[in-house]
C-alpha positions as CSV (number, residue, x, y, z in Angstrom):
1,X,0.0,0.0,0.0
2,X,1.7,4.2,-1.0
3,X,-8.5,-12.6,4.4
4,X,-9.5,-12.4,7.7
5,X,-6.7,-12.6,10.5
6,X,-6.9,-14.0,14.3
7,X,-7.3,-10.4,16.2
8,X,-5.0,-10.1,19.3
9,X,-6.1,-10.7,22.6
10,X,-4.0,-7.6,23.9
11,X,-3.6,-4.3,21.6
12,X,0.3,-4.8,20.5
13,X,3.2,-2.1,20.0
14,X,3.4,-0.1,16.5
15,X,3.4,-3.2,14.0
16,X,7.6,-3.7,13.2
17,X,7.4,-7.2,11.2
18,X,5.3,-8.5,8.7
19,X,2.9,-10.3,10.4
20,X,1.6,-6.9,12.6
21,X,2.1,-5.1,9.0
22,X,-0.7,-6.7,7.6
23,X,-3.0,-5.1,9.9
24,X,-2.1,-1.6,8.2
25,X,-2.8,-3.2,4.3
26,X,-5.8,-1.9,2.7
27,X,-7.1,-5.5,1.8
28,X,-7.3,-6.1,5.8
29,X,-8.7,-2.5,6.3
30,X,-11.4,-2.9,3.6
31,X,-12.6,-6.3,5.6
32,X,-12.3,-4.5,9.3
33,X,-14.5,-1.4,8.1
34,X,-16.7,-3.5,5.7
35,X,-17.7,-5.8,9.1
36,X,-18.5,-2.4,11.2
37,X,-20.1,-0.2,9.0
38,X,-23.6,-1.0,9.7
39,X,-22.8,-0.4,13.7
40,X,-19.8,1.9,13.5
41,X,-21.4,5.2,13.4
42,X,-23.4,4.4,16.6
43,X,-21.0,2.8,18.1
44,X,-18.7,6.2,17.5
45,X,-20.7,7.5,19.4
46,X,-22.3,5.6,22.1
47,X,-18.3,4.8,23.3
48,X,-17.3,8.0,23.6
49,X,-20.0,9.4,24.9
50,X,-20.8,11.6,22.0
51,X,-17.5,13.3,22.1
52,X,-16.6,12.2,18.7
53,X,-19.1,14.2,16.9
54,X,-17.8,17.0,19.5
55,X,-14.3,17.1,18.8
56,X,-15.2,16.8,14.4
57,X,-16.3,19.8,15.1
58,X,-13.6,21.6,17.4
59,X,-11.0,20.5,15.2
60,X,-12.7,22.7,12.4
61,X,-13.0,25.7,14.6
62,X,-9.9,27.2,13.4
63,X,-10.5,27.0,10.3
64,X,-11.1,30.3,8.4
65,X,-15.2,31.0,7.4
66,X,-14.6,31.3,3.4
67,X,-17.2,32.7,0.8
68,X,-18.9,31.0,-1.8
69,X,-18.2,27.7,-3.0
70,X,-15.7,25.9,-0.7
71,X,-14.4,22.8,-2.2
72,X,-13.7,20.1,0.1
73,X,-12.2,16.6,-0.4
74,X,-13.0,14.6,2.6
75,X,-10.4,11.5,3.2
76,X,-11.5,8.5,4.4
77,X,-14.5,9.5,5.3
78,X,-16.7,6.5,6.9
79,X,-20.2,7.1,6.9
80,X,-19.9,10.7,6.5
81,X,-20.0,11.8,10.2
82,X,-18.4,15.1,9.4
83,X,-20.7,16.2,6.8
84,X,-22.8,18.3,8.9
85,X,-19.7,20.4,10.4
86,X,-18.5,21.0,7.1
87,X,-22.0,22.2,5.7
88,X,-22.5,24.2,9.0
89,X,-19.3,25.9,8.6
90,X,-19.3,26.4,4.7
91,X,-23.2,26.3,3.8
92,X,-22.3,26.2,-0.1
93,X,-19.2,23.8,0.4
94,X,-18.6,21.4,-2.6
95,X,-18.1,18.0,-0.8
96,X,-15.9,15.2,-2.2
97,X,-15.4,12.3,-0.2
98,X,-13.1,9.0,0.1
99,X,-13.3,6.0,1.3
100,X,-12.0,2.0,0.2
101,X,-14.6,0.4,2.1
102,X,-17.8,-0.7,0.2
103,X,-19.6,-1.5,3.6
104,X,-19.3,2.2,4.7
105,X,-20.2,3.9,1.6
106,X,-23.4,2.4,1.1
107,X,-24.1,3.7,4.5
108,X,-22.7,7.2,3.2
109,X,-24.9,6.6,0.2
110,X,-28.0,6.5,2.2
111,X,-27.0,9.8,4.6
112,X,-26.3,11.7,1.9
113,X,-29.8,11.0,0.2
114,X,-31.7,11.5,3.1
115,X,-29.9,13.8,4.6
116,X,-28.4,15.8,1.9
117,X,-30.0,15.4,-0.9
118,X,-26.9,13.8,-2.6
119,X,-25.1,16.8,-2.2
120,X,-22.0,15.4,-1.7
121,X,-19.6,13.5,-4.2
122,X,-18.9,9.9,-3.1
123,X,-16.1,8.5,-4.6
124,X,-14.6,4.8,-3.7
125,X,-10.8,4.8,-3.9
126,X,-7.7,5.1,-1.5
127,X,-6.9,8.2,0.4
128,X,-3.2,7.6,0.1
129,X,-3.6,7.2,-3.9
130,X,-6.8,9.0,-5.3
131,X,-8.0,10.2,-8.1
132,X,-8.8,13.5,-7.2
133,X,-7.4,16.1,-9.5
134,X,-3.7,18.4,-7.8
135,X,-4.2,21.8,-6.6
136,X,-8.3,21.5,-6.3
137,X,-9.2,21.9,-3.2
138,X,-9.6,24.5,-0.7
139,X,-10.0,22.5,2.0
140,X,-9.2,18.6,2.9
141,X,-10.3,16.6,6.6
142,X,-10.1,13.7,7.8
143,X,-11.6,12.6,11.2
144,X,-10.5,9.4,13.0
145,X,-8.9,7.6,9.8
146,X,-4.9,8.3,10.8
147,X,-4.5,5.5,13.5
148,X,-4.6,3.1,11.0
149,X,-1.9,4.2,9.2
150,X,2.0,3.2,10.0
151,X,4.6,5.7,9.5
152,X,5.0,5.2,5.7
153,X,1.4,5.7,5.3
154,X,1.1,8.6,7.1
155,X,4.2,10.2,4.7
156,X,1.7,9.5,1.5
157,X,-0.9,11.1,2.9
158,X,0.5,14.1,4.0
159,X,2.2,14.4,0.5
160,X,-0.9,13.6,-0.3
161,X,-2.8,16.6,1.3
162,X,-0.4,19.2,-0.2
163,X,-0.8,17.4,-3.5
164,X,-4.6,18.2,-3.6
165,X,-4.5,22.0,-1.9
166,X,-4.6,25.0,-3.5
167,X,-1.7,27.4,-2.5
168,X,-3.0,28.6,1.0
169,X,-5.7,25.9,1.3
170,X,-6.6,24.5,4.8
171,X,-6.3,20.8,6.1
172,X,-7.4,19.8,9.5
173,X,-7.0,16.2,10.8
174,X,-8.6,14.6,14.1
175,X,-7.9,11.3,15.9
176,X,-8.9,9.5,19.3
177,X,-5.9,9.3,20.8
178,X,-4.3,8.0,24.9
179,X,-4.1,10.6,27.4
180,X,-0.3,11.5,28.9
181,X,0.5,8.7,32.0
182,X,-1.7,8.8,34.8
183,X,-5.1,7.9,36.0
184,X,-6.9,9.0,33.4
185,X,-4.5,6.8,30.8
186,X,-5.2,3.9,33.1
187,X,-8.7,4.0,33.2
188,X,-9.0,5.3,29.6
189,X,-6.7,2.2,28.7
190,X,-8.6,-0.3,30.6
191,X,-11.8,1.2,29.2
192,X,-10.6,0.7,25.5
193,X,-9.2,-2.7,25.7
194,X,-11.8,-4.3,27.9
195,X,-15.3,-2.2,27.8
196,X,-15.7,-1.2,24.3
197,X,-14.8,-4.4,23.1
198,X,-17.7,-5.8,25.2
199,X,-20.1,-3.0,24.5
200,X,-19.7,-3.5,20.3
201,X,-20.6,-7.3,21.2
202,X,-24.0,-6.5,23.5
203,X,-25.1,-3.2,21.0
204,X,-23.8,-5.1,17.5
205,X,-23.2,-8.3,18.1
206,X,-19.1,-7.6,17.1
207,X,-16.9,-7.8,19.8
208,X,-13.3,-9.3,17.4
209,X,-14.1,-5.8,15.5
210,X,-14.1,-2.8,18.5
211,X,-11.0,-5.2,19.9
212,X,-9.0,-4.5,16.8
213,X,-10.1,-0.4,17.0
214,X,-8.2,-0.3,20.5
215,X,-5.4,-2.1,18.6
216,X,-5.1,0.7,16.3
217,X,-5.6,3.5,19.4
218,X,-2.7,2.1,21.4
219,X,-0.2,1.6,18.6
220,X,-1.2,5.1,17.2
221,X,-0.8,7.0,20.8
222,X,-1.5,10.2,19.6
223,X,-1.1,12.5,16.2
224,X,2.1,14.6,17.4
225,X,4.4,12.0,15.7
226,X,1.6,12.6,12.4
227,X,2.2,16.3,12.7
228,X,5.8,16.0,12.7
229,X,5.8,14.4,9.4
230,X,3.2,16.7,7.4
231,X,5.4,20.1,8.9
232,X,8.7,18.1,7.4
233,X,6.3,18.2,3.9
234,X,6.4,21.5,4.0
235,X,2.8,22.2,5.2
236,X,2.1,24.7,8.4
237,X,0.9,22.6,11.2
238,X,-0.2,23.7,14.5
239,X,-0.8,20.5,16.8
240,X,-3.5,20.6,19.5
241,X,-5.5,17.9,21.9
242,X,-8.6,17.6,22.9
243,X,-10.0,16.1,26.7
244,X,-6.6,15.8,28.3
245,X,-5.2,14.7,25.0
246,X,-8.3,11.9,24.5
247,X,-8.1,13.2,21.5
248,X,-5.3,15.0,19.1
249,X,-4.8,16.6,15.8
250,X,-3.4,19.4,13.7
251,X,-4.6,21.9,11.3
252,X,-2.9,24.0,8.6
253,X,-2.5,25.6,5.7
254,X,0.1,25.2,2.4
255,X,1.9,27.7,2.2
């Protein structure tokens, strides 16, 4: 990338061989997010207590209020959750969104004609390779898509995001993340590997799935280490966290 596996008992450090790689391969991805997507939206935000649709929103906060037609390209975009923060912010926005997994497009599908009378542009393909034309877009989010990507991954997409920008175009990026050491890690930690798991099995019937998504949490820690690389691209990044860091992110522009 730029079959089913046994899930681990216990989330594991940032994958370093092959066998942990294939956890970050889009052919594993496609069948994680395909299994969730008729619970995952719900489940978004029944676990965190509906911070998630909280925080899509703060992390577009700093984001300048442009005029007219705001093009926007969406990455990995699920089921569409940030849809109505980007049409609250930008009423006119042009919407284009991403994602590789069938399972959660056809639940985008149905949002987007019921809620917004197809107003945005669904398009299945990769994040890391699309087919979205260069210097498009005056804006480009993604919201809780980075902790599945390793280190590599996260280099494509933030070459990537300065790929599809327009000079002085915006980018803002959002990801649950593990507070700093302390109480609130360990009980945040023990929450994620033990209760969430067992809540996606009594609400969805899907325990193996929500295991995995704690998986991806520990390994990813938190988006400074993201940030890092898409300032190295060349982009202006400002980092910030959310909750005592339960969430992180960045925002910027290209220069």
């Amino acid at each position: 990338m730029c079959s089913r596996l046994a899930f681990p008992a216990v989330p594991l450090p940032r994958p370093a061989d092959k066998q942990q790689a294939r956890y970050y391969q889009q052919p594993y991805l496609v069948s994680l997010f395909n299994g969730m997507a008729s619970s995952y939206e719900g489940m978004n935000y029944l676990t965190s207590f509906g911070f998630s649709y909280v925080w899509r929103r703060q992390f577009l906060q700093p984001l300048p209020p442009l005029q007219g037609a705001v093009k926007v390209a969406d990455l990995m975009t699920g089921m569409g959750e940030m849809w109505p923060h980007l049409f609250a912010k930008w009423p006119r926005a042009q919407v284009e969104a991403l994602d590789f997994s069938e399972g959660m497009l056809q639940c985008a599908a149905r949002k987007n004609r019921r809620t917004f009378a197809n107003r945005v542009q669904l398009i299945k393909a990769d994040a890391l390779r699309s087919p979205l034309p260069s210097m498009s877009y005056d804006v480009v989010t993604c919201a809780f898509g980075l902790k599945t990507l390793s280190r590599e991954q996260l280099l494509c997409l933030a070459r990537e995001t300065k790929r599809l920008l327009k000079p002085g175009g915006h980018f803002a990026f959002v990801e649950i993340s593990e507070p700093a050491p302390g109480w609130l890690q360990a009980l945040y930690l023990f929450y994620l590997k033990h209760l969430i798991p067992l809540i996606g099995y009594c609400f969805a019937q899907d325990y193996h799935h929500y295991q995995m998504l704690s998986y991806y949490t520990h390994a990813f820690r938190n988006a400074e280490e993201a940030a890092e690389i898409f300032k190295a691209e060349g982009l202006a990044v400002t980092y910030q966290q959310l909750f005592k860091g339960c969430a992180t992110g960045f925002y910027g522009t290209k220069p």
